[in-house]
N, C-alpha and C positions, 0 to 999 in steps of 0.2 A: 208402361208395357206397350211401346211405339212398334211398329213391325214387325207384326205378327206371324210367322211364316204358314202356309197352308202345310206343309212337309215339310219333315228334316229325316232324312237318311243316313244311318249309321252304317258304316263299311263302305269300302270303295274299291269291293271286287267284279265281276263282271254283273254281280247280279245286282249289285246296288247302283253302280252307275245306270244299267239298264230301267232298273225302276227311278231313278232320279229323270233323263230323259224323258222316256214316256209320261211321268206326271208333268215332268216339267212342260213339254208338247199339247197338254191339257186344259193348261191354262192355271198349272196349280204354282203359287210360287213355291222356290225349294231349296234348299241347303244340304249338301251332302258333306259328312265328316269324314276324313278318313286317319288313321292314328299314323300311318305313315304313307310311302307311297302310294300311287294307284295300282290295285293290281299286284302288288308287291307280295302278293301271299298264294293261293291256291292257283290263284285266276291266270298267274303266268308260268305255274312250273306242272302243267299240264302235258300229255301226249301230244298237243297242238290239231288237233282233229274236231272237225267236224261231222258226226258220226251219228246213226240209229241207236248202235250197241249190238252189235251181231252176236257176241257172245249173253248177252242177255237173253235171249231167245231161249237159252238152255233153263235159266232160271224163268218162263212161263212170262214176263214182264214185257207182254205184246201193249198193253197199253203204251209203257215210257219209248218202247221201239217206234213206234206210231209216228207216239207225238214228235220224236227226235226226228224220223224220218222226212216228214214233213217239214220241216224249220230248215233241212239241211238246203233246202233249193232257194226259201223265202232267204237265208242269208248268202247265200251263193249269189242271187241277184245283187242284195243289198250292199255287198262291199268285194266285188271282185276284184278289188288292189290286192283286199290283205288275206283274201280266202280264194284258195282255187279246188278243181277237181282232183282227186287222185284214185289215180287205179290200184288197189291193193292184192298182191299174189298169194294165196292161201294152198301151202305143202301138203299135199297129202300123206298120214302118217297112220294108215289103216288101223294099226293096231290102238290108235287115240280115240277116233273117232270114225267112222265106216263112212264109206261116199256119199250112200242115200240117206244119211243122216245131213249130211251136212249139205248135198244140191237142196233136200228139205228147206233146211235155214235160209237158203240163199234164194229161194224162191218164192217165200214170205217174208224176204227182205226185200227183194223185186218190187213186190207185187202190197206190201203194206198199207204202204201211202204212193200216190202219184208221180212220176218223175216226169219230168222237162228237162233236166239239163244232164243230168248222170244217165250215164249205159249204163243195161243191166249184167249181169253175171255170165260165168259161162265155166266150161271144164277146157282147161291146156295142157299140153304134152311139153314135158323142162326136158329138152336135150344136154348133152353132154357138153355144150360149150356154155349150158347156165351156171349162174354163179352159186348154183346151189348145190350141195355134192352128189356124186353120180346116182348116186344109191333112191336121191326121191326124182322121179321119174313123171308123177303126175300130178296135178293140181288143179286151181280152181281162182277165176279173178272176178274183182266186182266195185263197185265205184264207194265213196265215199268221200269225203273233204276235208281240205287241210286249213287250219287258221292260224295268223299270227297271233297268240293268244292275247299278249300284250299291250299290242295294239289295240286289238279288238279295243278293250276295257277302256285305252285314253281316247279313242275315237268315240264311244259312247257317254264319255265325261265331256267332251267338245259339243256334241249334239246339244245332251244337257243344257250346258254353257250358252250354245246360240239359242234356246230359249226362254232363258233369262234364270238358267240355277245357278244357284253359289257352290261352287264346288273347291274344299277346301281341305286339301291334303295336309299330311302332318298336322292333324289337329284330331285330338283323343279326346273323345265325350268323358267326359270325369263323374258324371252325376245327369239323371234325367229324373226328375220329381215331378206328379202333378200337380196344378198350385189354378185352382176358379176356373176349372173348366179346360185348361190347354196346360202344357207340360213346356216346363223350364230348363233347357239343355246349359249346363254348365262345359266348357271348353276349354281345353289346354295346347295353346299352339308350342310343338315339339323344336323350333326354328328359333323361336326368339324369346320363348314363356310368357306370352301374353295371354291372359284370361278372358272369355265371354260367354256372355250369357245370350240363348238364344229361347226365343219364345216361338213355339208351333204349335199348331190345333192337332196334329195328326205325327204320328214317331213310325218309323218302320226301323226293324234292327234284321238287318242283311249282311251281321259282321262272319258270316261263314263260319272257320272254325271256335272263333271268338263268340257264339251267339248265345251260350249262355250263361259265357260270362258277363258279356253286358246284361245279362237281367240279374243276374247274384249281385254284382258288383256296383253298377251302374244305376239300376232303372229298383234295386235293393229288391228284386220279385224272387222265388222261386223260380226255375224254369217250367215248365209244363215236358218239355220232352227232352232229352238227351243227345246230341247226337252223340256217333260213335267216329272216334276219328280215324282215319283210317294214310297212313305214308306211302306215298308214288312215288317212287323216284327213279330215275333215266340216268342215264350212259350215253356222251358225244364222242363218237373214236372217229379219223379218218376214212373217208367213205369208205364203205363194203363192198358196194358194186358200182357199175354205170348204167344200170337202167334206169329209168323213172318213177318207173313202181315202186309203191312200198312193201315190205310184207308181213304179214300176219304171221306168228310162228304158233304152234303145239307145244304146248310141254306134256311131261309125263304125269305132273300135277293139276292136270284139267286147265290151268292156266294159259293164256297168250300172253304171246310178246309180240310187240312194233318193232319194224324197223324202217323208218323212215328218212328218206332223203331230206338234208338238212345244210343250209346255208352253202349250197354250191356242191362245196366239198367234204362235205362230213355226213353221217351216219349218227342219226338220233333214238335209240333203243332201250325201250322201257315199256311197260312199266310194273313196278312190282305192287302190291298189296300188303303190308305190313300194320296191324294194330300198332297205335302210337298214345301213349302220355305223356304230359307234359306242355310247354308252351310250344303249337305251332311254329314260330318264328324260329325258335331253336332247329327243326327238323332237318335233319342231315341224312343223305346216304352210307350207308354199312359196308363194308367191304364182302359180307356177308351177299348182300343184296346186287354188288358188283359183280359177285363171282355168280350168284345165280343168272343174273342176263348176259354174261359173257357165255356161259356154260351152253342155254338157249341157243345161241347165234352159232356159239362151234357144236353143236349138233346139226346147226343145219347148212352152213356155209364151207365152200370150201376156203374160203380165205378166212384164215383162226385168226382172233384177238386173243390181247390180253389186259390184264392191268394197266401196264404200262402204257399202250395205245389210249386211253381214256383221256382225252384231252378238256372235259368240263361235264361236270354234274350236279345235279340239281333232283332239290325233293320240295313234295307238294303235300300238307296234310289238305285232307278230302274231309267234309261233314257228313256223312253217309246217315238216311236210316238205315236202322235195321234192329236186330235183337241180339243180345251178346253173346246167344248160342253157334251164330251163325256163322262160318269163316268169312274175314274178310272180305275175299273176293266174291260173295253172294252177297254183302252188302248193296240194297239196292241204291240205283243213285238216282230216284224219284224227287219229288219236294210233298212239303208238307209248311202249311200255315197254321199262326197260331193265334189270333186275334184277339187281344187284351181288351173287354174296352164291357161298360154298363150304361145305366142311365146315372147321364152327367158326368161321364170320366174321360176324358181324351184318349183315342183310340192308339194303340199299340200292335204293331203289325210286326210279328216274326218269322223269318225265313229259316224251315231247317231244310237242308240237303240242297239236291239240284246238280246239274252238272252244266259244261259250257251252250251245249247246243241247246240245251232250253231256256236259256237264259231269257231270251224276248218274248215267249209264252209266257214264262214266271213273273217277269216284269210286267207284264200286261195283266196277268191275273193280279196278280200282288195292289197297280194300281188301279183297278177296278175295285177291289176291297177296300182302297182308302176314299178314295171320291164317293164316296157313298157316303161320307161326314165331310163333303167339300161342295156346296151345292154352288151350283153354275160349271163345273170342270163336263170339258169338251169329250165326246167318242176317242175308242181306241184308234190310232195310227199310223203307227211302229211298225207293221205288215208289208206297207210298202215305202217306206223311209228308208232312201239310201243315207249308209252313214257318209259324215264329211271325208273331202275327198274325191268320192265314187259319183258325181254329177257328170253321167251322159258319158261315161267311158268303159273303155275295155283295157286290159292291159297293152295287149297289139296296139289299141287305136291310140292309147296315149304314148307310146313309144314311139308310133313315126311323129306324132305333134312333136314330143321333146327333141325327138332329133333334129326336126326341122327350125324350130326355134331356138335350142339349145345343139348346135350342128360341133361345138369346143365340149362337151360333155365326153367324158369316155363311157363306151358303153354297159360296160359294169354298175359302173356308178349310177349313171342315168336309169339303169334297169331296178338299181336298190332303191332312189327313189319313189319309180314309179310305186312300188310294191308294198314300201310302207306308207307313203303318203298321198297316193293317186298326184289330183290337181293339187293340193295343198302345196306341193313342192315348190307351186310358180311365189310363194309367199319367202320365201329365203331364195330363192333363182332371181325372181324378180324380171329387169331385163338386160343382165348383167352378160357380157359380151365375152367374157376372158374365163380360164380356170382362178386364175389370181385374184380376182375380184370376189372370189365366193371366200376368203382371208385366208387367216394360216391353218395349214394343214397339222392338225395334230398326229396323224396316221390310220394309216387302214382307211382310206376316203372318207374321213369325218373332218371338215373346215369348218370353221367359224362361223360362217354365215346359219349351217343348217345347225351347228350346238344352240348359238343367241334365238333362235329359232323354237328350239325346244326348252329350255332356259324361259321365252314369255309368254309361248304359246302349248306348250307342253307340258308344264308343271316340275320341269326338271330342277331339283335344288339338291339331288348329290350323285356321285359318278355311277353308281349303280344305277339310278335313274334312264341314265344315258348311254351306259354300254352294254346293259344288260335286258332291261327292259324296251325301252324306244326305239332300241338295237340290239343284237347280238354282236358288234364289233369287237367287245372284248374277247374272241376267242382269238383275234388277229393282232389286237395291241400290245405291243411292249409294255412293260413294267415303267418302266420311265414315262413312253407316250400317256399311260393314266394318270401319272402324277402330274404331266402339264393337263392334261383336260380336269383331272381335280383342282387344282389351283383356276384355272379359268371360270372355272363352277363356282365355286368358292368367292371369285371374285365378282363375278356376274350378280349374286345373288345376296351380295350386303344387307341391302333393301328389307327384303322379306325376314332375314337375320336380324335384324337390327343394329346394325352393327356401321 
């Protein structure tokens, strides 16, 4: 029973990587499992926002507003590559909600938690050359943040990583037993079918919508609480408009909808709330669910979509508590701990609910609950931890560096690095002098040098991986182009295959 690990973390969604990190930062050693990619479930098929919850306010949930409020500026510092500001324009639709109902909101969203870097609210006059139709005339804007959700998750499995966690995708906990004091992780790597057993004093289970199945199935417990799962899913169509702003919409249903500017040229619009059963991984958008945010948008846009414009979608099942009486969309999205543990039994630490912006609260809470059975593990951290990448830059400031060092970069290009990678980028750039030297261009500004790149330093081992996660490229790739970056992937990653 050689190597004992102080933690081992199951799930490697934002919130797990996040608690893998911060313990790992502690001085605890760790191993995180994840049954497939990182990130590959909830944590990336998100609104992309960093946010209070404004419409929480209606459901009384001033505490999670708070808390959310607050995290939004600590991670605004912390990773300004992959998270920036945005201003959001909220239509006025009197007969939804009355004005001084909602300047209310907005000024207890102000005014909740502290700001430093977001402006606060204010009421606007939409003339007739807005992109909204003639008919709403007034409205109301106010700050909030956007994140690459994605990213987020492998830049907090990298942090992890540099302080010394094991972090090990496609690998499914099969069995977790206690066995003299500390619990025996039995493993199944998905890549090659290699078996392991891993020994840890302390288990945390952060598998989100999977969380109680790993106790049924896995860890053989009842669960203690339920969650309730709840499907988001989003609509990419050719952009709507050309302004910056996002906007918030009304519906007739008490419901909002996003519409947010997204990779340049597209329009990212969601999200719905749909009770769901069954396996997460399955969860797919409805055409049902389609026509309800199309329907949204042409109530308020004068530029109509349709179906047919829909050029990628995507659905997220959400762990929510809440009580089954309650509609979806009042499901709060709070957390809730569940702490397994007696005298002389190795602790068990369960995560239910949560949403992205809380994650490094949750994380730090979470690891302060297990270091309490890890004697010697260091103060919290994480507060002011910029993730990798984000060392001493801005986006402006590292854009004149790249150009001036990277002066053969085009700017687009140049500009996508900065965004998902900060400085990381100089590690596949190097200090390579030519476009040709970064190899062959599979398409869509994705070469060789930055794939191999994510491929040994990214966890990358299938095309989704890479065009959907690490990137959003594939909204721009050919058919054919994926099948050479599949094959390259495929070939790159023998090794870990076995093969």
């Amino acid at each position: 029973m050689n190597n004992i690990r102080d933690l081992v973390v199951i799930g490697g969604g934002v919130n797990g990587v996040g608690i893998a990190a911060d313990a790992a930062g502690r001085g605890l050693s760790v191993t995180l499992c994840e049954m497939n990619d990182l990130g590959s479930a909830t944590s990336s098929n998100s609104s992309k926002l960093i946010h209070g919850g404004l419409r929480y306010l209606e459901h009384y949930e001033f505490s999670l507003v708070r808390s959310a409020l607050k995290e939004r500026e600590v991670l605004l510092k912390n990773a300004p590559h992959i998270m920036k500001p945005l201003r959001f324009i909220l239509p006025h639709r009197p007969h939804l909600r009355p004005a001084w109902m909602i300047r209310a909101g907005l000024f207890l969203y102000d005014h909740l938690a502290k700001r430093h870097i977001l402006p606060g609210s204010g009421g606007i006059k939409l003339g007739r050359n807005h992109p909204l139709k003639d008919s709403i005339r007034r409205g109301f804007i106010y700050s909030d943040g956007w994140v690459n959700d994605a990213r987020l998750v492998i830049l907090c499995a990298m942090l992890a990583r540099n302080h010394g966690a094991e972090i090990k995708p496609q690998t499914r906990v099969v069995s977790a037993c206690r066995d003299k004091g500390i619990w025996r992780i039995e493993t199944l790597n998905a890549l090659n079918g290699t078996k392991e057993t891993i020994y840890t004093k302390t288990l945390v289970n952060a598998a989100g919508p999977w969380v109680s199945d790993i106790l049924k199935h896995a860890v053989n417990i009842e669960s203690p609480k339920e969650v309730r799962l709840v499907k988001g899913s989003h609509i990419v169509v050719p952009r709507i408009h050309d302004h910056p702003e996002a906007y918030i919409l009304q519906n007739e249903d008490g419901r909002i909808v996003f519409v947010i500017p997204f990779e340049q040229e597209y329009s990212l619009i969601g999200t719905t709330d749909v009770d769901f059963k069954g396996d997460p991984s399955r969860s797919r958008i409805s055409s049902e669910e389609e026509q309800y945010l199309i329907d949204v948008v042409n109530d308020h846009f004068k530029n109509q979509i349709s179906q047919s414009d829909i050029v990628w979608d995507y659905s997220g099942v959400r762990p929510l508590m809440a009580d089954e009486d309650g509609s979806a969309q009042e499901a709060s999205r709070d957390y809730e701990f569940e702490l397994n543990t007696a005298s002389g039994l190795a602790p068990l630490l369960s995560v239910f609910g949560g949403k992205i912006t809380t994650y490094r609260k949750l994380a730090e809470a979470a690891t302060d609950a297990i270091c309490q059975y890890v004697p010697g593990s260091r103060e919290s951290w994480t507060a002011g931890a910029v993730l990798p990448g984000a060392d001493n830059m801005t986006v402006e400031s590292l854009d004149l560096e790249f150009a001036n060092a990277y002066p053969w970069l085009p700017s687009a290009l140049r500009h996508r690095y900065i965004i998902s990678y900060g400085r990381l980028a100089t590690l596949f750039l190097g200090d390579k002098k030519t476009l040709n030297e970064l190899g062959q261009h599979f398409g869509a500004g994705l070469y060789e040098e930055e794939l191999r790149y994510l491929i040994e330093h990214e966890w990358v081992r299938y095309l989704d991986d890479a065009i959907w996660r690490r990137s959003k490229l594939g909204l721009k790739l050919s058919e054919p182009e994926k099948t050479r970056i599949k094959e390259f992937i495929t070939l790159q990653t023998r090794e870990y295959r076995g093969t």
